[in-house]
VEXNU-259353 format. One line per field, with one value per residue (C-alpha): residue number from 1; residue in three letters; z, y, x. Coordinates in steps of 0.001 Angstrom, whole numbers, always signed. Example, Ala and Ser with C-alpha at 12.3 -4.5 7.8 and 13.67 -1.06 7.14 Angstrom:
// residues 2
seq <- (1; 2)
type <- (ALA; SER)
w <- (+7800; +7140)
v <- (-4500; -1060)
u <- (+12300; +13670)
This chain:
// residues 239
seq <- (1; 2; 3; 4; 5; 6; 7; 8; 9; 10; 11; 12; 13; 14; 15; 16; 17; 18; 19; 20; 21; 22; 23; 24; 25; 26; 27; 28; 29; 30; 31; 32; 33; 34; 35; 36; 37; 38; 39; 40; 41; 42; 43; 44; 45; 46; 47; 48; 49; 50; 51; 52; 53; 54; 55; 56; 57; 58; 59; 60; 61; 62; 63; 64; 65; 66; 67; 68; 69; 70; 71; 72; 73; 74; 75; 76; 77; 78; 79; 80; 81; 82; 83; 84; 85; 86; 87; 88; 89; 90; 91; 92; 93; 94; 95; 96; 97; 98; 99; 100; 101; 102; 103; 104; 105; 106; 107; 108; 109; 110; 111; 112; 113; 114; 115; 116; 117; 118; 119; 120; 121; 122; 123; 124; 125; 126; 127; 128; 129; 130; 131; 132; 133; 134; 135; 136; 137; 138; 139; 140; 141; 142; 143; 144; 145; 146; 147; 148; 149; 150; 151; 152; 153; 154; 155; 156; 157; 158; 159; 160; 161; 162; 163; 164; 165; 166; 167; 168; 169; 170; 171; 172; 173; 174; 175; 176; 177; 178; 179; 180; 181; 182; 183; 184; 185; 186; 187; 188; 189; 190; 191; 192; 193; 194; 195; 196; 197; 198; 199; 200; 201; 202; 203; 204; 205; 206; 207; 208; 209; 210; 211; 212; 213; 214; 215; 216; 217; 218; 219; 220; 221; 222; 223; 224; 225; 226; 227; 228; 229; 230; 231; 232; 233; 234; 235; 236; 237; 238; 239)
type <- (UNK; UNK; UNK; UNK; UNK; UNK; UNK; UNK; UNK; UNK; UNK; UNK; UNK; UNK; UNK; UNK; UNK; UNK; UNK; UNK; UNK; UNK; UNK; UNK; UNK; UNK; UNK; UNK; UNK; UNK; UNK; UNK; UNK; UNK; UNK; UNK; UNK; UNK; UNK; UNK; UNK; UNK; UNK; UNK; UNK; UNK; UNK; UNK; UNK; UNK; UNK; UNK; UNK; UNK; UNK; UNK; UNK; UNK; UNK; UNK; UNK; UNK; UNK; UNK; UNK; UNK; UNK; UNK; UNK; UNK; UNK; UNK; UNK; UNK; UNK; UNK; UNK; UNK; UNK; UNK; UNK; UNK; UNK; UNK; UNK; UNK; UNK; UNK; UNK; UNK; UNK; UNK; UNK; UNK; UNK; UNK; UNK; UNK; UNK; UNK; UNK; UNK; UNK; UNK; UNK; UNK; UNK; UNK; UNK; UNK; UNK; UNK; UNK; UNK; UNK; UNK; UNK; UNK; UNK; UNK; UNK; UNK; UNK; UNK; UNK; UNK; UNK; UNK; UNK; UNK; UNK; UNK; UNK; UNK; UNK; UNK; UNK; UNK; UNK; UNK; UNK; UNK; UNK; UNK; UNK; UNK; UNK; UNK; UNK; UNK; UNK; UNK; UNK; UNK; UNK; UNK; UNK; UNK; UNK; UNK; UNK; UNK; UNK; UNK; UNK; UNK; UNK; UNK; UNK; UNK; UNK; UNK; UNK; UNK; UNK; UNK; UNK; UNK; UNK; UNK; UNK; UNK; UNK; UNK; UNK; UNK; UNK; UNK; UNK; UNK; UNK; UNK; UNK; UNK; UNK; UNK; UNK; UNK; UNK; UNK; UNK; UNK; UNK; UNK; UNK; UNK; UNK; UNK; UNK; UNK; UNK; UNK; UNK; UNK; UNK; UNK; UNK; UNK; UNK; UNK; UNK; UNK; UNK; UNK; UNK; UNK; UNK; UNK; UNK; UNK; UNK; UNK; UNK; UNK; UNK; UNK; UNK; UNK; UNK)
w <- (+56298; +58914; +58108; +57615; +54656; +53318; +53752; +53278; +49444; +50076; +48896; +47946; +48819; +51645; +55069; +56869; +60534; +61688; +61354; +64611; +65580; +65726; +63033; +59201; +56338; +52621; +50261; +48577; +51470; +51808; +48137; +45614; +45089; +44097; +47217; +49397; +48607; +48626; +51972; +53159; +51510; +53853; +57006; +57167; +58314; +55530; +56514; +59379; +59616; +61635; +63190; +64615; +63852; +64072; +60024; +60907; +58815; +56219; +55568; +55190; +52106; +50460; +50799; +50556; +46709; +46117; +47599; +44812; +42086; +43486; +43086; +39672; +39540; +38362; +40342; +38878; +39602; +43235; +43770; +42369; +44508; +48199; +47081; +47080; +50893; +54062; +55098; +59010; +59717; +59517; +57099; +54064; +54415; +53876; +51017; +49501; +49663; +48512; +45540; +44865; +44695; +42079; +39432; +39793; +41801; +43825; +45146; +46619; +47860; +49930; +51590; +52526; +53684; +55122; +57373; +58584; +59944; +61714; +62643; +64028; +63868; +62605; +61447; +58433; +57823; +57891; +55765; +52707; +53205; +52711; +49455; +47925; +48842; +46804; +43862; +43987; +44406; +47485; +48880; +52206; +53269; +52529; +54320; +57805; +57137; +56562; +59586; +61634; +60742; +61180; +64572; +65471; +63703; +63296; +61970; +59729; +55950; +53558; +55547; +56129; +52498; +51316; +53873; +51685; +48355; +49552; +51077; +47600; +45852; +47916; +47323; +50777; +49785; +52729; +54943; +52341; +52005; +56007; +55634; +52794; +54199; +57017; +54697; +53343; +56029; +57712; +54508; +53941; +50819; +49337; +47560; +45526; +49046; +47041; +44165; +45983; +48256; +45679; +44058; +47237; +47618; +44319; +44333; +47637; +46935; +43322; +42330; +45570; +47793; +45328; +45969; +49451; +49202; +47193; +49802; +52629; +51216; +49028; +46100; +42113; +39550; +38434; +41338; +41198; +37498; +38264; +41029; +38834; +36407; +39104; +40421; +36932; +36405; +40043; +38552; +35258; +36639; +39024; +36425)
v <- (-53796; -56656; -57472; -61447; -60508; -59165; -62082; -64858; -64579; -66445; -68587; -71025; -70948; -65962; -63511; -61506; -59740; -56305; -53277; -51617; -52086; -49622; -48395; -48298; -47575; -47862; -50425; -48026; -47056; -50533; -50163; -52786; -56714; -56981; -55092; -56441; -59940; -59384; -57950; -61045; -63398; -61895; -61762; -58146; -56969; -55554; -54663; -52507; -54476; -53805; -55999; -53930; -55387; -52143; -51126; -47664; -46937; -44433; -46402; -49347; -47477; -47887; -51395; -51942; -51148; -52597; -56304; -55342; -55077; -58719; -59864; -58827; -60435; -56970; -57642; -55344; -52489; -53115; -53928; -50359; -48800; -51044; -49778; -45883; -46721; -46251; -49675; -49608; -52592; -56378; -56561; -54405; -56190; -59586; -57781; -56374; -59927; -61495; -59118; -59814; -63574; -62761; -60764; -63620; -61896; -65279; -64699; -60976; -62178; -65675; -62481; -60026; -62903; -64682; -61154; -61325; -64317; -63251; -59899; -61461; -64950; -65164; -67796; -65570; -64951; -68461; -69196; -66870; -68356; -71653; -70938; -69035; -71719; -74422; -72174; -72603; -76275; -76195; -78552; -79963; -76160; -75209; -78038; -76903; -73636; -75251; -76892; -74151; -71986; -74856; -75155; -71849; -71678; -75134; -73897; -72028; -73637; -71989; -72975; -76844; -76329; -74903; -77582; -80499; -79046; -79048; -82719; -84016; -82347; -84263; -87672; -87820; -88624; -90025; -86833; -84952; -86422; -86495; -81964; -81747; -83440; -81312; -78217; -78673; -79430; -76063; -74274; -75489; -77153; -73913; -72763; -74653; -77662; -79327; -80297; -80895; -83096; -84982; -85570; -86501; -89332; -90897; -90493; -92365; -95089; -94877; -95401; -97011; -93703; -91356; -93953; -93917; -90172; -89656; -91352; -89746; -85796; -83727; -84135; -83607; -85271; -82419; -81681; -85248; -84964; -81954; -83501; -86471; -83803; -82483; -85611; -86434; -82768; -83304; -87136; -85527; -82813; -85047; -87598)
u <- (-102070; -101757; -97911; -98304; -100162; -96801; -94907; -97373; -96093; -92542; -93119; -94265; -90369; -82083; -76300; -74196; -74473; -76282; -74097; -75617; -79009; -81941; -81142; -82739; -81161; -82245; -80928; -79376; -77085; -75868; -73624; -73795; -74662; -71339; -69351; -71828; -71160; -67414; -67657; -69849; -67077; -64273; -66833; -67282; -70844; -72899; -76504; -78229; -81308; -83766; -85918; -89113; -92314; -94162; -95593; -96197; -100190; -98380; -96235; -98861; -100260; -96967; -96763; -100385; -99500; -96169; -98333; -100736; -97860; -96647; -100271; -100045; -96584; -94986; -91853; -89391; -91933; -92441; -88487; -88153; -90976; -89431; -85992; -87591; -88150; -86294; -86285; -88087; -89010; -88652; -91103; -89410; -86165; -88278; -89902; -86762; -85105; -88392; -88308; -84636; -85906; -88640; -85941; -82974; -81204; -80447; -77336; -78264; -81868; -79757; -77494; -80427; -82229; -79251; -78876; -81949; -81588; -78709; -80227; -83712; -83795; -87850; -89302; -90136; -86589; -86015; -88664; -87570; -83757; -84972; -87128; -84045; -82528; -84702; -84248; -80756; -80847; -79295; -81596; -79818; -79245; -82892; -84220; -82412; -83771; -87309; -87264; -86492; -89075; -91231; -90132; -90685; -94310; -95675; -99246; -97984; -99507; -96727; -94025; -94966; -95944; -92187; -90485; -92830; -91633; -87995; -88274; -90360; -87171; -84980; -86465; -88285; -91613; -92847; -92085; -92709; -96208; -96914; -95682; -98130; -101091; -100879; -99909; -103135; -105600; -104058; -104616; -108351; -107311; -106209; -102742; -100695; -100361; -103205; -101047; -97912; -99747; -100772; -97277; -95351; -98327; -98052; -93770; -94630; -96730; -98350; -101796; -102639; -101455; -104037; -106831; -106058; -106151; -108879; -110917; -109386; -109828; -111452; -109590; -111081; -109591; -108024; -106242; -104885; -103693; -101990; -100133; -99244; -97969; -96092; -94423; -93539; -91809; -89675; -88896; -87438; -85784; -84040; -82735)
């Protein structure tokens, strides 16, 4: 499994310092949310993360199936099945904290997340702490996070995509609209870009910005009442 296909599902849209590095240990071994965070609180160092990049292919069967339990958004099943793993790589601590995301566990996912981060400094890792981040409302954290991972991989369509979200969230719908035009061009007009595209133009300029849009991409009308729906939802939730 090629391992951006594991963490292209942040998404749409995450602390604490290594223990010692090389090494891997289960999440198991680390001890509980609770301790963890407490530890965290006082500065203490509470995961061994480990940063390779190499998914060795036994162990790409494993997560080859957990990815097909996200798919089929049975989240509490694959959290179960990445926690049954030694954790080897980069790419099942960004799954673990992923999963941690999908179940509520906000708090714990921002502090896996948060140590990779530390640990590695990807723009993956920066990525997932800035969606977490969203969720939690904390929008003028999430967009710093944004931006850095957009820094570090500017072509990347989920993460201009996330960074939009956070800026539409924010109230800046004309950078939100210029991330989400080019959030979708990069994506081929696929993913959920399309709608938020849409809404950051009309919170921008109205009527006028979807004509203008309309004319500009390939846009149904569907798409464009689902963005509408959208902008209208951010609007509400905002007042």
């Amino acid at each position: 499994m090629q391992e951006n296909k594991v963490v292209a599902k942040y998404f749409g849209v995450v602390f604490a310092a290594a223990l010692a590095s090389g090494c891997s240990v289960s999440p198991k071994e680390t001890g509980n949310a609770a301790s963890g965070q407490a530890d965290a609180a006082l500065g203490a160092s509470v995961y061994t993360i480990n940063c390779s990049e190499v998914v060795q292919p036994e162990e790409s069967v494993e997560l080859d199936g957990i990815d097909g339990l996200m798919d089929d958004h049975q989240y509490y099943a694959a959290l179960a099945r990445i926690e049954a793993m030694s954790l080897d790589t980069q790419t099942h601590w960004l799954m673990w904290a992923q999963l941690l995301g999908h179940v509520g566990q906000l708090d714990y996912s921002e502090e896996v997340f948060g140590s990779i981060v530390n640990s590695c400094g990807s723009s993956r890792a920066y990525h997932g702490l800035g969606v977490v981040l969203v969720k939690q409302q904390k929008l003028q954290a999430a967009r710093e996070m944004l931006e850095s991972a957009k820094a570090m991989a500017p072509a990347d369509a989920s993460i201009r995509n996330d960074f939009g979200y956070a800026l539409i969230k924010s109230g800046e719908y004309g950078r939100a609209a210029f991330e989400l035009r080019t959030a979708y061009e990069l994506a081929h007009g696929r993913g959920t870009a399309t709608h938020n595209m849409v809404a950051a133009y009309y919170l921008n300029g109205g009527q006028a910005a979807l004509d203008e849009l309309r004319n500009d991409v390939q846009v149904s009308e569907k798409q464009l009442r689902a963005g509408v729906e959208l902008a209208i939802r951010i609007l509400g939730d905002a007042s």
